[in-house]
C-alpha positions as CSV (number, residue, x, y, z in Angstrom):
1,X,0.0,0.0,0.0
2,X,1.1,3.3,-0.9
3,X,2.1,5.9,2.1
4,X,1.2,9.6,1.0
5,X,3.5,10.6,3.7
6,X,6.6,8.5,3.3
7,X,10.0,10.6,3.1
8,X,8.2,13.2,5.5
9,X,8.9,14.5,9.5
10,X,6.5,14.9,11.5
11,X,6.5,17.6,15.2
12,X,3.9,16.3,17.5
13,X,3.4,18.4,20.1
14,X,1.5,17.0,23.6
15,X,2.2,13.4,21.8
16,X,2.2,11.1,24.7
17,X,-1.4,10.6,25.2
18,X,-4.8,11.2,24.2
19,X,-5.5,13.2,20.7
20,X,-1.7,14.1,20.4
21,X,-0.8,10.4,20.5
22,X,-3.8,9.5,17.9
23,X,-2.0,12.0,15.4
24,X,1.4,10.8,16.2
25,X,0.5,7.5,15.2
26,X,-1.9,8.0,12.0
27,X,0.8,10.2,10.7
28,X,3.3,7.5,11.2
29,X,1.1,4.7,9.6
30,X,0.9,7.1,6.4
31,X,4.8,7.1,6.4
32,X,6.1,9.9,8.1
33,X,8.7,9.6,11.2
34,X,7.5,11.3,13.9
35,X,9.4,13.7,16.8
36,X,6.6,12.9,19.9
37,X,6.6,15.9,22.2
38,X,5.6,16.3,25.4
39,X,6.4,17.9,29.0
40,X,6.0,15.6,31.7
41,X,5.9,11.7,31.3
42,X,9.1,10.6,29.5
43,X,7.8,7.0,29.9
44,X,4.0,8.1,27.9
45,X,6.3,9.7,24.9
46,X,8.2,6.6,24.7
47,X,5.9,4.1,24.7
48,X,4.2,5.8,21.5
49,X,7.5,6.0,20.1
50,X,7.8,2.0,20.8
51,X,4.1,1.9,19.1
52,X,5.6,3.4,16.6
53,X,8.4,1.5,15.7
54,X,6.2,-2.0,16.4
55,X,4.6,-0.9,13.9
56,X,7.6,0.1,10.9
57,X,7.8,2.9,11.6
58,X,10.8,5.8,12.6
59,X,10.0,7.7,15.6
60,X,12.1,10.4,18.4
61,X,11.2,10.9,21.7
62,X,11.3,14.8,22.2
63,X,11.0,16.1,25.4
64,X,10.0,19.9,25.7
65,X,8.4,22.7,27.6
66,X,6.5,24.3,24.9
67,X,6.4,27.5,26.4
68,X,10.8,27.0,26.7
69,X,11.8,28.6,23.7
70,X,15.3,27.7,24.0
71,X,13.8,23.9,25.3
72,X,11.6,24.2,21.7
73,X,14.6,25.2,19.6
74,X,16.3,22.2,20.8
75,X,13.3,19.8,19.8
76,X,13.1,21.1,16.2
77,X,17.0,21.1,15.6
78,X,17.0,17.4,17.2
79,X,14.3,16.2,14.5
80,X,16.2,18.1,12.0
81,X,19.2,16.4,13.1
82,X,17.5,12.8,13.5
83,X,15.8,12.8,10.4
84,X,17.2,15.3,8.0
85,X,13.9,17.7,7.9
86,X,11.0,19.2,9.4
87,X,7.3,18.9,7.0
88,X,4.6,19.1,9.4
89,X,4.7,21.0,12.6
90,X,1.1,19.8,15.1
91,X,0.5,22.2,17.5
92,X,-1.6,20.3,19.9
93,X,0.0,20.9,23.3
94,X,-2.4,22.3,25.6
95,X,-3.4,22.7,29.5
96,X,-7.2,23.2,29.9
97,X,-7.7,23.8,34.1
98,X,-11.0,25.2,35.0
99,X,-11.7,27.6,37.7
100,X,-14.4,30.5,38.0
101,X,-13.2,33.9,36.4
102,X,-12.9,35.6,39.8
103,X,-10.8,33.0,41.0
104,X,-8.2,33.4,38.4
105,X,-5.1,35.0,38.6
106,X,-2.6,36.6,36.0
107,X,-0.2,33.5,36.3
108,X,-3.1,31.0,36.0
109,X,-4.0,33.6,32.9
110,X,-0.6,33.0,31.6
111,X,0.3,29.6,32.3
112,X,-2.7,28.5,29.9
113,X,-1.6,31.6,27.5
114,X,2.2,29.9,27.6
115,X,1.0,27.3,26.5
116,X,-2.0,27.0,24.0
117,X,-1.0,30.4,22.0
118,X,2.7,31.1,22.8
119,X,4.0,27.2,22.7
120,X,2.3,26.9,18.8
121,X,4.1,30.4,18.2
122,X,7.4,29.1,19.6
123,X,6.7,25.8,18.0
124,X,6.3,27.5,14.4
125,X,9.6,30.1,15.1
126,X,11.7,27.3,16.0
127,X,10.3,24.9,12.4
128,X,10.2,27.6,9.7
129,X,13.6,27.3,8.4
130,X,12.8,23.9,8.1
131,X,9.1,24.0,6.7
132,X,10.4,26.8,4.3
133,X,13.0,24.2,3.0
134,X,10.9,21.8,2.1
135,X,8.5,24.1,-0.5
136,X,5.3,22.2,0.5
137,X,5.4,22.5,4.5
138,X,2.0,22.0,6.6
139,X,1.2,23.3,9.6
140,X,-1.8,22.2,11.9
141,X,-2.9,23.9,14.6
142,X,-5.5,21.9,17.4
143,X,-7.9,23.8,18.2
144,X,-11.0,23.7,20.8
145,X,-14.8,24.0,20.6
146,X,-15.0,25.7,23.5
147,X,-13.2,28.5,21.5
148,X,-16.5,28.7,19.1
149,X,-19.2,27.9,21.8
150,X,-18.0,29.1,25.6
151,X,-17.2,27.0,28.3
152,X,-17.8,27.0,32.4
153,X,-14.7,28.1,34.2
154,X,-12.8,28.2,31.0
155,X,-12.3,31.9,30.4
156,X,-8.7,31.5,29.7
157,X,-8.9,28.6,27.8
158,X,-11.7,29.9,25.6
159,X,-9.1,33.1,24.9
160,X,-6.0,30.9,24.7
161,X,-8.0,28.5,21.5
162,X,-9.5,31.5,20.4
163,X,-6.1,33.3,19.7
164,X,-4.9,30.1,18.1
165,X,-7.5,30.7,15.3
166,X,-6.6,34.1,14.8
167,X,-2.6,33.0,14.7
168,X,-4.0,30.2,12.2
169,X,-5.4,33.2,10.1
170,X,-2.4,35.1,10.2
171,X,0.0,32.2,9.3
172,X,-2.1,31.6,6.4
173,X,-2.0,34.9,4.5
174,X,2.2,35.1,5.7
175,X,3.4,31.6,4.9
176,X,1.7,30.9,1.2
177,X,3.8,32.5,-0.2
178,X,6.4,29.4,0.8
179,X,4.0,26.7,-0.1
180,X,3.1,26.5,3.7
181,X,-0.3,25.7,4.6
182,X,-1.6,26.8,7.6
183,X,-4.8,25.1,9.3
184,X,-6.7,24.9,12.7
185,X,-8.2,21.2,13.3
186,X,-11.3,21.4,15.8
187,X,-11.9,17.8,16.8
188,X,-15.3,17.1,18.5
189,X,-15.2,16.0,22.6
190,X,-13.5,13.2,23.1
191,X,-13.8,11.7,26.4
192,X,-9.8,11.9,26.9
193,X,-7.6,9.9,29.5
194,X,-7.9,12.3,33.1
195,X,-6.4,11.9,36.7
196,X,-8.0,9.1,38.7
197,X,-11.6,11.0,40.3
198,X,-11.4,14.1,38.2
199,X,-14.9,15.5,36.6
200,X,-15.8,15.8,32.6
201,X,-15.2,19.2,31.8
202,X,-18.6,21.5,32.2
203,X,-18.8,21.6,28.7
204,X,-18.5,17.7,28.3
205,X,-21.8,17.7,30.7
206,X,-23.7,19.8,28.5
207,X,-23.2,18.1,25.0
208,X,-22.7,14.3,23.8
209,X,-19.3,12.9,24.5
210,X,-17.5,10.6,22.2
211,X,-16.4,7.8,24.1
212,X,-14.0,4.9,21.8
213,X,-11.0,3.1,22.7
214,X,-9.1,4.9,19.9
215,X,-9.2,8.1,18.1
216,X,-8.2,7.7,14.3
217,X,-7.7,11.0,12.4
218,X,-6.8,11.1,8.6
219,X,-3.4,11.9,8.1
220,X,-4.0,13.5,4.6
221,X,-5.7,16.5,6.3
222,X,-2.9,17.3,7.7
223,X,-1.6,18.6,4.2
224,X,-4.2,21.1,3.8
């Protein structure tokens, strides 16, 4: 079978689990090698990258603060380095807390901000040479419905997704120019993996939930 993605490298970012780890591993089965990102578990980015390779395929386990420039730098140049480009950059790494509007403080504001909308604009600063090189780059933004529809205790989170759609529009009209596309991927609510006792988001209570054991995304949308 034919891989539309063979020869191309894949960035990941918030890989380890949940949606990110869904991406990391269509985009592999469609031939790519993948750099999985993510913060905090070293041993949930390596066992995707051990999926990975069960399966054929070429994977690198990146670990990275998104919101580290100089930690996001590093990430990019080590896929370079590992696999000899960069043509898709997945900005999914994201913290989504919830906590009523008064009760939120300019570093919770931030932390979320650092995150969401300054990680995907680090994340892009750090790939461009790469994705320019290539003539035919992608880049994919993950974005939230809570950014089109509101959300409970989400006020930050709501701005931080809804930036990420004006940063997609942005991108857009300054990267054609190099054959990059530039796209923000909404998927519906997925009933993700969450600490042991924690509630569904508000939002999760008030509309349908999808609950599978797997997530499968089509890895040609990710080339606009």
């Amino acid at each position: 079978m034919t891989k539309e993605l063979a020869g191309r490298v894949a960035i990941v970012t918030g890989a380890g689990r949940n949606i990110g780890r869904a991406i990391a591993l269509e985009l592999s089965d469609a031939g790519a090698a993948v750099a999985v990102n993510g913060r905090v578990s070293r041993a949930d980015v390596e066992a995707v990258v051990a999926e990975i390779e069960s399966r054929g395929g070429k994977a690198l386990a990146a670990m990275a603060d998104v919101s580290d420039e100089a930690a996001v730098q590093r990430m990019a140049a080590a896929a370079a380095e590992r696999f000899g480009r960069i043509d898709i950059l997945v900005n999914n790494a994201a913290v989504r807390p919830e906590k009523p509007f008064e009760s939120i403080s300019l570093s919770d504001w931030r932390a979320v901000h650092s995150v969401i909308l300054e990680g995907a604009f680090l994340a892009v600063k750090a790939c461009l040479p790469h994705l320019k090189a290539t003539g035919s780059g992608a880049i994919v933004n993950i974005g939230g419905m809570s950014a089109h529809t509101g959300a409970k205790h989400r006020a930050h989170v709501v701005a931080a997704k809804s930036g990420l759609i004006g940063f997609t529009r942005g991108l857009a009209h300054d990267l054609a120019e190099n054959g990059i596309t530039v796209n923000c991927v909404v998927p519906g609510l997925v009933d993700t993996v969450r600490a042991p006792g924690a509630k569904p988001p508000q939002h999760h209570q008030l509309n349908k939930t999808i609950t599978r054991q797997s997530l499968h995304v089509n890895a040609g949308a990710y080339l606009g």
